[in-house]
N, C-alpha and C positions, 0 to 999 in steps of 0.2 A: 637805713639809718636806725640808732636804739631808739626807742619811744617811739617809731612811727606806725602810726594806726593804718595796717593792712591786710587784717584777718577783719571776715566778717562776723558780725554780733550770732551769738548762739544762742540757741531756744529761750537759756538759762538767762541770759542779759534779757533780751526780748521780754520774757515775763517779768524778772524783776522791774521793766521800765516800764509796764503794763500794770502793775503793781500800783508805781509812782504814779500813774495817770498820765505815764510819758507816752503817748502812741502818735501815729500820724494820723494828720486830721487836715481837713481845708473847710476852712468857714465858709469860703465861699460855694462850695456843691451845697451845704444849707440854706444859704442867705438867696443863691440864683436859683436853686432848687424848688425854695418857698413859693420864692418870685413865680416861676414856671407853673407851678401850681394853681398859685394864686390865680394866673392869666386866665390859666384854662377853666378856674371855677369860674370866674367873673362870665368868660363867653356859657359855658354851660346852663350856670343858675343865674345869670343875668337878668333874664326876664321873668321867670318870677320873683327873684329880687324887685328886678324895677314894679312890677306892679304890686307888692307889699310896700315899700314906698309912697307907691303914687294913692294908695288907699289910705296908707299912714299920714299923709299932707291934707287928701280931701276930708279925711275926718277931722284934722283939727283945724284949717282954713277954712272949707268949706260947712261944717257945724257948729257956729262957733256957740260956750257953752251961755245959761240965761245967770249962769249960779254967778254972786259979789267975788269978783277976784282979790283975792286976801292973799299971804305968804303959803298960807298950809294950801290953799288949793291950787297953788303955782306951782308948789311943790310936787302935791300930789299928780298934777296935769304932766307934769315932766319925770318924774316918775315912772308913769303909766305911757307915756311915751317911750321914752328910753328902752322899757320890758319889750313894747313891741318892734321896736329896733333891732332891739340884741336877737330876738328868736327870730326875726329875719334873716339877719346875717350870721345863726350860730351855724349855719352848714356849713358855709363859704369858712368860718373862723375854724369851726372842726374841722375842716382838709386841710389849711396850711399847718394847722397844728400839727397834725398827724405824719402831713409829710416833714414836717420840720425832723420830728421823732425819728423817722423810717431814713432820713436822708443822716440821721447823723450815727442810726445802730448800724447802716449799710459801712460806716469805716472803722468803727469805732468796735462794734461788738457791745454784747452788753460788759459794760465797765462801771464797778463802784471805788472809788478812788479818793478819800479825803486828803491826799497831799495836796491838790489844787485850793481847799479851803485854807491852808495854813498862812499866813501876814509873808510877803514877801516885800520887804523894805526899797528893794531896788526897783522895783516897779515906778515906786513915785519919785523914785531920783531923778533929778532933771538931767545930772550928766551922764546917767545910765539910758536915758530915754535917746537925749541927742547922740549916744555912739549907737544905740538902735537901727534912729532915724538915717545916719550917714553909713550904717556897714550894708555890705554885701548885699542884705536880705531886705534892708529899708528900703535900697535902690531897686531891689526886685518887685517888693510890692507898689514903688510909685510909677515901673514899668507897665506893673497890670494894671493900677489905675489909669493911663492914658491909652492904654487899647483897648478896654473897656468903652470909654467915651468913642474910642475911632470905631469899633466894631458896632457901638449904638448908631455913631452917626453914619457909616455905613447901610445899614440893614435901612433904618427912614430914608435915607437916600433913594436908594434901589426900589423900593415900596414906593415910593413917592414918584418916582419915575416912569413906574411902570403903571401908576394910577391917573398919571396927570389928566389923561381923556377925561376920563369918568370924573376928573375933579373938575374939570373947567366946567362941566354941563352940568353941576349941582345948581345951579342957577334957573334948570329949568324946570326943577322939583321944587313940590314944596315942602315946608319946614319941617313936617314928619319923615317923610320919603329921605329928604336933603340929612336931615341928622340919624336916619338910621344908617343912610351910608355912610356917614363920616365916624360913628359907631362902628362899623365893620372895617372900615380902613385902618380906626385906632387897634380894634385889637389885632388887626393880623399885624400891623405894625411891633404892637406888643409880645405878640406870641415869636414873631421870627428875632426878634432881639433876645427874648428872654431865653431862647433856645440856641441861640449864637454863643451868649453868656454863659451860658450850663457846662455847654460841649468847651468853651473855657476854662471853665471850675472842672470839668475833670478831669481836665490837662494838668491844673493845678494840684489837685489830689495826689497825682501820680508824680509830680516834680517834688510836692513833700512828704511823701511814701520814701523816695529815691535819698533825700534831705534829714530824713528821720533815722534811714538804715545807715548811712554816711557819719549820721553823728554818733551811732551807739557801735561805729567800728573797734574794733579792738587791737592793742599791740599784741605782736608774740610772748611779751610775757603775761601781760594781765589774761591769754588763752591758756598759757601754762597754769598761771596762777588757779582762774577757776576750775581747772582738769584735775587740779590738784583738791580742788577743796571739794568737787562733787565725787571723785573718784577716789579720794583718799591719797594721801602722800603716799607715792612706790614704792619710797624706801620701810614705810611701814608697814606695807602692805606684801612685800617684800619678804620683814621681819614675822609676819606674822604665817605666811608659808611657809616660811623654814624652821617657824616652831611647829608647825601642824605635820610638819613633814617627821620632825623631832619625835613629837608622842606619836605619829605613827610606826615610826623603825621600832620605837623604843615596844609600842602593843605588838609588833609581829615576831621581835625579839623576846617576847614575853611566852608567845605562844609554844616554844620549845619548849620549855618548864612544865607547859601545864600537863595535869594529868589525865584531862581528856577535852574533847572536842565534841560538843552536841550539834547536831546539824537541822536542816528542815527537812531536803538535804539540800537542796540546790541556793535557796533563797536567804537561809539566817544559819552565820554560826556561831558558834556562844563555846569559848576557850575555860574552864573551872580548873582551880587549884585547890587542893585542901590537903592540910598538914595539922596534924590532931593535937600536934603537941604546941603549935605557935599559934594555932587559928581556931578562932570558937563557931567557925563554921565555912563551909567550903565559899572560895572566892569569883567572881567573875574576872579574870586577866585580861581577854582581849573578846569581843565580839565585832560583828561584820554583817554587811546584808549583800546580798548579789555578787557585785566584783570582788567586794573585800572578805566576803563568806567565801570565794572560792580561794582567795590567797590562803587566808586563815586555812585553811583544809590541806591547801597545797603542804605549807611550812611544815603544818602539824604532819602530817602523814611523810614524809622528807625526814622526821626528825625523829618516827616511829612515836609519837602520841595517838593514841586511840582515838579514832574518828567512829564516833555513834549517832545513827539516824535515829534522832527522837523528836520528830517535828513540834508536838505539841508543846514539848519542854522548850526545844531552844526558841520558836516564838513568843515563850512566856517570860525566859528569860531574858531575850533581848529587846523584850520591850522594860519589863518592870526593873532588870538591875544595872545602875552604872557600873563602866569598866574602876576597876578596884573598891567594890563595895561587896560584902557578905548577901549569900542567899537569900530570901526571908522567909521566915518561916513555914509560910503556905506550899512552900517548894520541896522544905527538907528533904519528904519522904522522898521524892520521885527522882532527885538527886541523891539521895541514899542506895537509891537502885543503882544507880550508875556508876557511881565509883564503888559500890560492892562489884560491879558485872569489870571494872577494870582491873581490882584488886584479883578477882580470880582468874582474870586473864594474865594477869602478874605470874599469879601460882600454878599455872599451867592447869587450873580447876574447873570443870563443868559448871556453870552458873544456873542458877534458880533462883528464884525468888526468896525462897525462905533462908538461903545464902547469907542475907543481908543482915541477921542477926548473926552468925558465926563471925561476921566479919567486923562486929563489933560497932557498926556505925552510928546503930541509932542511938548508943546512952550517950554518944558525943555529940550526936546533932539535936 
């Protein structure tokens, strides 16, 4: 069918939608992530937790202070509590932070994105929220909310099951013994849940990985369209070949005319015309490097133009002069040599050097 989206997204969509802060993400390998985290600090730094705690209670039950209790020193007393609160639990806080961080650059990549800051009005529409709530993706996420609960209330099940012994005979412990094991049951309870839930979440990820490439599918045309915009219209690209092709016939056709051909030999050739009476100094018509240095040689020599090995010139030339621009002057002389050595090749003449003035060239150049 037209319109139907059955190519997939290209690098090019991919980035722009990476751009936008459109990527695939699942909160919840975050949110279960943290949790996972969390569990395993609490079992880890548990205990000394609980005993910064249990020092933090006996110092303010157990000391209590002789100073008049007024506002500023309730204040200050919670205050000063609180501080040793917080640096108690700042380990525990710095890992779930951290993994918070690590669990969202693990999908996300590092991404700075202000399209997510911009007012999005349909957010708080109520009738944009309730076709949310009822499409597709509402009913998928209130699917993973009830197997979440079944997978919770599974995993305590099984735990609980497999513990009952050891719970009926808590009875015969006492209250320390009794609530350290019920401590150890909470967390493996917790830990086998929150790792139930994880290996959830990155089912999840993977369904909106799968969800995310689905949506930024593209039609055959909108793949034409961008092939077109990074690669250039054909048809221009097309027009622009077949002028290049243009001024190439037109420089090889040029190279018949000229009056000689400077070589390197193999690597640069550099095509010069001069006509004393229409030009106020000899011209560059066609040059070439490699492949097109050897056509240029081929034509010229085919068409009986003088082909002379002057490396140092035609490298000078075909860097410093565009095709149809005059000599300049730094060159005159050593191009005056050359079209004297073709002129006397004209005259059936032995050439020399000091030829170059019989031959008239230098009051013109």
């Amino acid at each position: 069918m037209a319109g139907e989206k059955t190519e997939a997204p290209t690098p090019k969509r991919l980035h722009d939608a990476r751009k936008k802060g459109n990527v695939a993400k699942s909160e919840e390998v975050v949110q279960i992530g943290a949790l996972l985290v969390a569990v395993v600090g609490i079992r880890l730094l548990g205990p000394s937790l609980w005993w910064n705690m249990r020092d933090l209670l006996h110092e303010g039950l157990g000391n209590p202070t002789h100073q008049e209790l007024t506002r500023q020193s309730a204040q200050r007393y919670g205050r000063d509590t609180f501080q040793h609160a917080l640096i108690a639990l700042l380990p525990l806080l710095g890992l779930i932070a951290i993994a918070g961080v690590l669990f969202n650059l693990a999908q996300t990549g590092i991404l700075f994105s202000g399209a997510g800051l911009k007012p999005n009005f349909s957010r708080v529409n109520p009738g944009a929220g309730a076709k949310r709530i009822i499409s597709p993706e509402g009913l998928v996420r209130l699917g993973k909310s009830l197997f979440k609960f079944a997978i919770v209330g599974v995993v305590v099940y099984l735990t609980l099951a497999a513990q009952m012994a050891e719970i009926a005979s808590l009875a015969q412990f006492g209250v320390p013994d009794a609530t350290g094991r019920l401590a150890k049951l909470g967390f493996d309870i917790a830990i086998r849940a929150a790792a139930a839930l994880f290996i959830m979440a990155l089912a999840d990820y993977a369904w909106q990985r799968r969800q995310h490439l689905k949506r930024l599918m593209m039609t055959k045309e909108e793949l034409k369209q961008e092939t077109k915009e990074s690669d250039g219209d054909p048809q221009i690209k097309a027009a622009i070949r077949r002028r290049r092709q243009q001024l190439m016939n037109r420089m090889i056709a040029a190279v018949k005319t000229a009056d000689v051909v400077v070589t390197n030999p193999t690597h640069f050739a550099v095509a010069l015309k001069y006509d004393p009476v229409s030009m106020q100094a000899p011209m560059v018509i066609a040059k070439g490097q490699d492949h097109l240095a050897f056509r240029i040689r081929d034509v010229a020599m085919k068409a009986g133009v003088p082909v002379l090995e002057e490396p140092p010139l035609a490298r000078a030339l075909h860097k410093a002069v565009p095709i149809g621009q005059y000599v300049p002057a730094s060159l005159f002389h050593a191009v005056a040599e050359v079209l004297a050595w073709v002129y006397a090749l004209r005259a059936k003449k032995p050439f020399t050097r000091r030829r170059m003035a019989a031959a008239n060239l230098g009051g013109n150049l």
